[in-house]
C-alpha positions in Angstrom: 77.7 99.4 118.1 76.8 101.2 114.3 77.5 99.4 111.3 80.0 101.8 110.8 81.9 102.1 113.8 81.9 97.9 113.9 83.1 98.3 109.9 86.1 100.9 111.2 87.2 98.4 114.3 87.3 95.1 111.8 89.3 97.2 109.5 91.3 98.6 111.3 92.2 94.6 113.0 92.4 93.6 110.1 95.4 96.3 109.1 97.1 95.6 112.5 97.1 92.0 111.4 98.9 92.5 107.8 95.5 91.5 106.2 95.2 95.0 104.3 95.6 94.9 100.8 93.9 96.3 97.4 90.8 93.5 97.6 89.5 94.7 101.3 89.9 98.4 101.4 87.5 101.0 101.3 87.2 103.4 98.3 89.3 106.2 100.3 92.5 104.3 101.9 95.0 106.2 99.7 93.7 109.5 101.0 94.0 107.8 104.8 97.1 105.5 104.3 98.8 107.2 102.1 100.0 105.6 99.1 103.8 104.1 97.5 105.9 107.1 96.9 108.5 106.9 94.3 111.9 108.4 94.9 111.7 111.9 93.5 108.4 112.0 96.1 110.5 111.0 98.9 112.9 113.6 97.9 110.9 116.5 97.5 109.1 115.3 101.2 112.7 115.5 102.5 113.6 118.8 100.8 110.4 120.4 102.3 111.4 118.9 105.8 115.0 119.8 105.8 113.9 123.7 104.8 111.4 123.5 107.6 113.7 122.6 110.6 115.9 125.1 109.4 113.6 127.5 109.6 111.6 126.1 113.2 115.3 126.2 114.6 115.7 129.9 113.8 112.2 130.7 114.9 112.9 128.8 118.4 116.2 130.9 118.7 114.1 133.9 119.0 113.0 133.2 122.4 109.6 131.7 123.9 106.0 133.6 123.1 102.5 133.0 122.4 103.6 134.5 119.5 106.6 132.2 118.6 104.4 128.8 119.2 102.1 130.0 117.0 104.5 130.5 114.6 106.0 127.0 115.3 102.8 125.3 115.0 102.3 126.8 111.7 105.6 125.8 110.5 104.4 122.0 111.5 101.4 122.8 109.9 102.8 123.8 106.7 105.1 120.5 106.4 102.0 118.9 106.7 100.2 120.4 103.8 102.8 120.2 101.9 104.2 116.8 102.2 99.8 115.5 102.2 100.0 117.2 98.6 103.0 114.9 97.5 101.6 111.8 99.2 98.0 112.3 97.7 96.9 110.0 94.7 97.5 112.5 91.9 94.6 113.4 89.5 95.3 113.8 86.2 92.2 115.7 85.0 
């Protein structure tokens, strides 16, 4: 096993056994985990969500096509973008 796939697993055991915090992390685990949102973040994630289903629900309405699950799928793919961008460490530069 690499060094780096044997560096992933003991992470990874080590999150699944509430060991994960700031002093055993790698450089990048807010742009995996995420980070703490404050409330107007989880806000404007649910805003973004809410206007999405609306809108999947109409689109689903319409009938079944290659054309419509496209169209899904890029709905789902837009609420991930979007809500990524909020959850993102921000820079200020």
């Amino acid at each position: 096993m690499s060094d780096e796939i044997s560096s992933y697993a003991e992470t990874q055991k080590r999150r699944l056994n509430g060991e994960w915090n700031e002093h055993n992390h790698s450089p990048n685990r807010d742009r995996i985990f995420g980070r703490q949102l404050g409330a107007d973040e989880i806000a404007a994630m649910n805003n973004i969500k809410g206007l999405a289903v609306g809108f999947f629900d109409a689109v689903e309405k319409l009938g079944a096509s290659r054309e419509l699950s496209v169209a899904k799928t890029k709905i789902e793919e837009a609420i991930m973008w979007a809500t990524k961008h909020i959850a993102l460490p921000k820079n200020d530069g």
